[in-house]
C-alpha positions in Angstrom: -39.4 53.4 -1.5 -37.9 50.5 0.5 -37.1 48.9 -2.3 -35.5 51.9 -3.5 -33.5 52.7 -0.7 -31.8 49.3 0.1 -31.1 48.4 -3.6 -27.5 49.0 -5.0 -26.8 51.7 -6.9 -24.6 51.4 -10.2 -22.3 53.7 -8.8 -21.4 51.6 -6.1 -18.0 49.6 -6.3 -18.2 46.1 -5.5 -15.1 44.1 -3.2 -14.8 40.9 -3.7 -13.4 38.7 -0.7 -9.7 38.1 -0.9 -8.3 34.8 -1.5 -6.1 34.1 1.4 -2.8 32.1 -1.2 -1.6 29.3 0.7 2.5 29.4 0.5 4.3 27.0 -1.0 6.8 24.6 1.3 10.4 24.8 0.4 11.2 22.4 -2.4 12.9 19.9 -0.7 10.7 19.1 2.4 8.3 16.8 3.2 5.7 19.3 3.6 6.5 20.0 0.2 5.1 16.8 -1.2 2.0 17.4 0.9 1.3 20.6 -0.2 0.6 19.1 -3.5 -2.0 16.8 -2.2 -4.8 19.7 -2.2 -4.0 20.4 -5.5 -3.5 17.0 -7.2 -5.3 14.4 -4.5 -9.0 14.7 -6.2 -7.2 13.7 -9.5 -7.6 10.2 -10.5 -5.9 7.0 -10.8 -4.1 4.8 -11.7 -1.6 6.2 -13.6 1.2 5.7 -15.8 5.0 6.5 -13.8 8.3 6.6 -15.5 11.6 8.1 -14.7 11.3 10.3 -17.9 9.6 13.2 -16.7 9.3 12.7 -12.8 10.5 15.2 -10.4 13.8 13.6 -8.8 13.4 14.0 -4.4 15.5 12.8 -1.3 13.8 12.0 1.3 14.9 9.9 4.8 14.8 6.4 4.8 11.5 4.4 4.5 11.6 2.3 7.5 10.0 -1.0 8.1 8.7 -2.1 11.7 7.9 -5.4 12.6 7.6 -6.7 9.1 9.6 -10.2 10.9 7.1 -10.5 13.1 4.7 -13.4 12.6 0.7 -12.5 13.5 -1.6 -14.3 15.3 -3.6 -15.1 12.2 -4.3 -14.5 8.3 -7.5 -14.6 6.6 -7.6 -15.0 2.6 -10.9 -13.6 1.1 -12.2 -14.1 -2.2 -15.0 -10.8 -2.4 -15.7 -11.6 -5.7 -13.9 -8.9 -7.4 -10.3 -9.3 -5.8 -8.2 -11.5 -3.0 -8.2 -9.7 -0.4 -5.0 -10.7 2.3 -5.8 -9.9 6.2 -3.8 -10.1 9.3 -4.2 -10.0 13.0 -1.1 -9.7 15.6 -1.8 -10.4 19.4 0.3 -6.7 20.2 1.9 -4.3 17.7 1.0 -4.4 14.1 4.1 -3.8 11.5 4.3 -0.3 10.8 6.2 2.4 8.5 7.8 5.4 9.4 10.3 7.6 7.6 10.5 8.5 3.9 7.5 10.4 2.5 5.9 10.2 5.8 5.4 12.8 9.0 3.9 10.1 11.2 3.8 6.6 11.6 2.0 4.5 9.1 0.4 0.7 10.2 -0.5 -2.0 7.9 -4.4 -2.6 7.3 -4.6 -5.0 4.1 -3.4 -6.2 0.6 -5.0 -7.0 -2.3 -4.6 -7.8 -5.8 -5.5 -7.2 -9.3 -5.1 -9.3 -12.4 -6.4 -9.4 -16.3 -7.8 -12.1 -18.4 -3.9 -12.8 -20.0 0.0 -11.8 -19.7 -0.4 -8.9 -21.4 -2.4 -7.2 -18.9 -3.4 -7.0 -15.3 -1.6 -4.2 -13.6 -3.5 -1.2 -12.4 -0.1 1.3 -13.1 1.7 1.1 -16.3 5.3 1.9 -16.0 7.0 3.1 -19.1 3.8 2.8 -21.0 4.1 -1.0 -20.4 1.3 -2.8 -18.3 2.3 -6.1 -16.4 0.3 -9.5 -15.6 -0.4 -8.2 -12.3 -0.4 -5.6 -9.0 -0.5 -6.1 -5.5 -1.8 -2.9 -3.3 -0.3 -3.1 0.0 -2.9 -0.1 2.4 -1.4 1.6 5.1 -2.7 4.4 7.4 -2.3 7.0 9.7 -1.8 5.4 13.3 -3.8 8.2 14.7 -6.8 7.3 13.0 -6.9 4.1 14.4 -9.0 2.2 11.6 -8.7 2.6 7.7 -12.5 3.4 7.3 -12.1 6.7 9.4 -8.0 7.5 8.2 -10.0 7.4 4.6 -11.9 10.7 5.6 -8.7 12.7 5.6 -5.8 13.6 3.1 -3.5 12.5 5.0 -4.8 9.3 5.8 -3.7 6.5 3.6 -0.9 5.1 1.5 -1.3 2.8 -1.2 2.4 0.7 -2.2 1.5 -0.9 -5.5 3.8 -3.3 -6.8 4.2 -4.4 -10.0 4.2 -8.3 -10.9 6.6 -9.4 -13.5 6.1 -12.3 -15.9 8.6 -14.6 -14.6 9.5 -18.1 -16.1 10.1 -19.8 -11.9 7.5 -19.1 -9.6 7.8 -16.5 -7.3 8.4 -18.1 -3.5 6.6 -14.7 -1.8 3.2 -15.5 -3.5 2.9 -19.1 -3.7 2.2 -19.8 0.2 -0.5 -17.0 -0.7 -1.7 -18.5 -3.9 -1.5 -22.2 -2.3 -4.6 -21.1 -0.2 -6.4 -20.1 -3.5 -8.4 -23.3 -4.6 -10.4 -23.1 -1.2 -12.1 -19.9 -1.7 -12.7 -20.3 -5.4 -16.0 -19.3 -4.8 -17.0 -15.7 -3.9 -17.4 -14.3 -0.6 -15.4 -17.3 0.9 -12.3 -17.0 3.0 -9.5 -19.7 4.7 -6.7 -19.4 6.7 -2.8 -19.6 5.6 0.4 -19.3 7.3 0.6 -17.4 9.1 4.1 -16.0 7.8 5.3 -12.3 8.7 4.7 -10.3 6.3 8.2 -10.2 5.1 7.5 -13.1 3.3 5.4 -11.5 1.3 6.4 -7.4 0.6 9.6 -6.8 -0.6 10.8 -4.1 1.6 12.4 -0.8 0.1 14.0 2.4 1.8 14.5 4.4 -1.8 13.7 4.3 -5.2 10.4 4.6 -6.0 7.7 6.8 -7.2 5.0 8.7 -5.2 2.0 11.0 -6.8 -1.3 11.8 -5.4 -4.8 11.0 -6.8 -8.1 10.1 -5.4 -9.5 6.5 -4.8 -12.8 5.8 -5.9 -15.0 2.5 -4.0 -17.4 0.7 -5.5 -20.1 2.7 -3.8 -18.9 5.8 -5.9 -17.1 7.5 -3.1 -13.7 9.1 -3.7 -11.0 9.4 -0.9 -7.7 11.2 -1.6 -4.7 8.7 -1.6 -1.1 8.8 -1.6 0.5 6.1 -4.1 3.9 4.4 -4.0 5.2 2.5 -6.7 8.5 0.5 -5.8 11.1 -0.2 -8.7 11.3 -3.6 -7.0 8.8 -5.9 -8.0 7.4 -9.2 -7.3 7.1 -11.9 -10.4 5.0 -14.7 -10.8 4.8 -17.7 -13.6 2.3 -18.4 -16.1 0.8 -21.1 -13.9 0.4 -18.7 -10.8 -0.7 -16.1 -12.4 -3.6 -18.7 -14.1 -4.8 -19.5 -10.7 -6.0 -16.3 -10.3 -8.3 -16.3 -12.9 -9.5 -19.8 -11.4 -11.6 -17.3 -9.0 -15.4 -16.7 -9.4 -16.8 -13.4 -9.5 -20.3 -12.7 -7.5 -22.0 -14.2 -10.4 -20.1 -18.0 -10.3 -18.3 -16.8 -13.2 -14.3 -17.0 -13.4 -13.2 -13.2 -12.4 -11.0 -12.7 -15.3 -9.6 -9.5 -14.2 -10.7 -6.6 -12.0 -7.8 -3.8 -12.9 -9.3 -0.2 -13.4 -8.9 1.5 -16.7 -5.5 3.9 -17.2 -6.2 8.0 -16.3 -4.9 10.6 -17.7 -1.9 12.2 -15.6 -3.3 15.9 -16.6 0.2 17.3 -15.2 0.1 16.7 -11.7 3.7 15.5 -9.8 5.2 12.3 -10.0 8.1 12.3 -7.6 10.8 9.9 -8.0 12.5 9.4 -4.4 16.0 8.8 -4.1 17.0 7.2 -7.1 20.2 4.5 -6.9 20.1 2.0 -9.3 20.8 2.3 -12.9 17.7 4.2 -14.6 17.8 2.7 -17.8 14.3 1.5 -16.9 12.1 2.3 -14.8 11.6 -0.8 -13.1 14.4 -2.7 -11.8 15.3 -6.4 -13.1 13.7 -9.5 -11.1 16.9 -10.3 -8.8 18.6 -13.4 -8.8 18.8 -14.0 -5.0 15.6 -13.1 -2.6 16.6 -9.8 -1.1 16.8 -10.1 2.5 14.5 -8.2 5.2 15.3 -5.1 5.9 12.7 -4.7 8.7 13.5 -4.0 12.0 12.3 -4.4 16.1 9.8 -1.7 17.0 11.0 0.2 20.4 7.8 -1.4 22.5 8.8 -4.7 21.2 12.6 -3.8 22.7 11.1 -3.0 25.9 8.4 -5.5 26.5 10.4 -8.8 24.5 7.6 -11.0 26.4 5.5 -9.8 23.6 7.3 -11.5 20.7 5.2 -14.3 19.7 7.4 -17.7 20.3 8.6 -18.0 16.8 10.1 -15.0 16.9 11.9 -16.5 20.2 15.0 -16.6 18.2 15.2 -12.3 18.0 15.4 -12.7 22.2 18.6 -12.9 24.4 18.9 -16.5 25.2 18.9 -15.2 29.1 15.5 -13.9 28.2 13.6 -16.4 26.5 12.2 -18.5 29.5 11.0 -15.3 31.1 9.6 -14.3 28.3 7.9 -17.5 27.6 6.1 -17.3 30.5 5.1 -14.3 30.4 3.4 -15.3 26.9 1.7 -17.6 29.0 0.6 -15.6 31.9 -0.6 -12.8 29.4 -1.8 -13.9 26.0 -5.6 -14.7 25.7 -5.4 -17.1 22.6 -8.2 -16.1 20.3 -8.8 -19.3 17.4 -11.8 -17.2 16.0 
C-alpha cells in the first residue's frame, strides 16, 4: 500500500527543468569571441586556418610589453619530444594586453615542433598547406599566477603559433636559439643561451591573424581548453637549420624526427580573422625582406621604477637617470647564477 501510494500515476504530467539559454554577446565585442569558448573550446586541435571561410573581426591593438627587455636568464631544454625555450627576468616579465584579450596576458614558454622533412612539420596547416615547422609561444592569465593553475580555466591560456617558412638564408631570430642545439642533443638535457629579449625571437603583431578555440590535450591525456593565434607573419628557417632539429634524440637515444600532432577536423566551429590589412591573396604573408622592427613597448612599473631595467637596457633611461639607477641595481638586485 506504500508502494502504492508514493508511486506515480500515468496520469500525472511530468516538468522537466528549464534550461536557463545563455545570451549571446553582441557580434562585435570581445565577449563575443569568448562566448564561443563554451561551445567550441572542448573541440580539438590543431587545425587548418585560411582567410576563405573565416569570420572577418576588429578588435583593439595587440600590445606588446617588455618584449625589449633582456632577462636574467634562458634555459634551452631538450624533453625528448620538443625544445622547450625558458626565461627568467629579475622584475616584470613581458606581457600582452589588448586585442582578443580582457586582461593582461604574461609570457610562460615556447616550444617547437618539426617533421622528418620540408614537407612537413607544422602543427596548423594554412591554406591546406603544412610548413617545415611551428613555434608555440604560451601565455596566460596574470591572475593565475602560474600556467599549471591558469590551465584549469577557459580563460587561462593563449597559444601564438607561428608558422616556419622554408627559406633559402637562415633566419637570424632562430639561429642564436638553434646555436645552443648541439649541447643538449641528448634528451632531458638543457644549457644556457643569450640571454636576448625576446624580441629577438617573436615577431611582434597588433592585427592580422587568426584566433579559434579548441582544447589542448598533454601527454598524460588531460585536455585544457586553449585559445589559438595564428600570425600571418611568420618566421623562416633554411634547410640546414631546420636539419639541426632533427639532430635531437628522443627519450629512446633515437633522432626525434618530428613530434607535430595529427590535423583535426574543424567540425564548424569559428575561425576569426582579426583585423585584416595586408593583401589576402594568401593567407600567410611573404617572408619580408628587411627584419621588422619591435614594436614592443615600456610597461608603466618599468616607467615608474627605471632602476629596475637591467643595465643593457640602460640605453631606454634618461642619461640624468642612469647613474641613479645603476646604483640602485646594485643596492637591490640579489644576483641569482642558479
Amino acid at each position: 500500500m506504500l508502494k502504492a501510494a508514493v508511486s506515480q500515476t500515468p496520469d500525472e504530467d511530468f516538468v522537466a527543468p528549464v534550461e536557463e539559454k545563455k545570451e549571446v554577446p553582441s557580434f562585435g565585442t570581445l565577449e563575443y569571441i569568448h562566448y564561443w569558448s563554451e561551445l567550441e573550446g572542448n573541440l580539438p586541435s590543431p587545425i587548418d586556418v585560411s582567410i576563405t571561410g573565416a569570420v572577418k573581426y576588429t578588435c583593439p591593438d595587440l600590445v606588446w610589453y617588455n618584449f625589449d627587455i633582456y632577462p636574467h636568464k634562458i634555459k634551452l631544454t631538450n624533453t625528448g619530444y620538443t625544445v622547450l625555450f625558458g626565461a627568467k627576468w629579475r622584475t616584470e616579465r613581458p606581457y600582452l594586453e589588448g586585442g582578443p584579450f580582457l586582461e593582461k596576458h604574461v609570457f610562460s614558454q615556447a616550444h617547437f615542433h618539426w617533421g622528418a622533412n620540408m614537407m612537413e612539420g607544422s602543427e596548423h596547416t594554412v591554406d591546406q598547406r603544412r610548413y617545415p615547422g611551428e613555434m608555440q609561444a604560451i601565455f596566460f592569465k596574470s591572475e593565475y599566477m602560474t600556467q599549471e593553475e591558469a590551465l584549469h580555466h577557459p580563460d587561462g591560456v593563449v597559444v601564438i603559433c607561428y608558422i616556419i617558412k622554408y627559406s633559402v638564408n637562415p633566419d637570424k631570430r632562430l639561429q642564436w636559439v638553434i646555436e645552443g642545439f648541439p649541447r643538449i642533443q641528448e634528451a632531458q638535457t638543457n644549457t644556457r643561451i643569450g640571454p636576448y629579449p625576446m624580441s629577438r625571437l617573436f615577431p611582434m603583431f597588433y592585427e592580422d591573424y587568426f584566433l579559434y578555440w579548441g582544447s589542448l590535450t598533454t601527454v598524460k591525456g588531460e585536455s585544457y581548453t586553449v585559445r589559438w593565434l595564428v600570425p600571418r607573419i611568420t618566421l623562416f628557417a633554411s634547410f640546414e637549420q631546420m636539419k639541426e632539429f632533427r639532430k635531437l634524440w628522443d627519450p629512446w637515444d633515437e633522432p626525434n624526427l618530428g613530434n607535430f600532432r595529427p590535423l583535426q577536423a574543424n567540425e564548424g566551429r569559428h575561425v576569426f580573422f582579426i583585423r585584416p590589412h595586408w593583401n589576402q591573396y594568401n593567407s600567410l604573408l611573404p617572408i619580408p625582406r628587411e627584419p621588422e622592427p619591435s614594436i614592443a613597448i615600456i610597461s608603466p612599473e618599468y616607467q615608474a621604477k627605471p632602476w629596475m631595467l637591467p643595465p643593457q637596457n640602460a640605453y631606454m633611461l634618461p642619461e640624468k637617470e642612469t647613474e641613479e639607477s645603476k646604483t640602485k641595481q646594485n643596492e637591490n638586485i640579489n644576483i641569482d647564477d642558479e
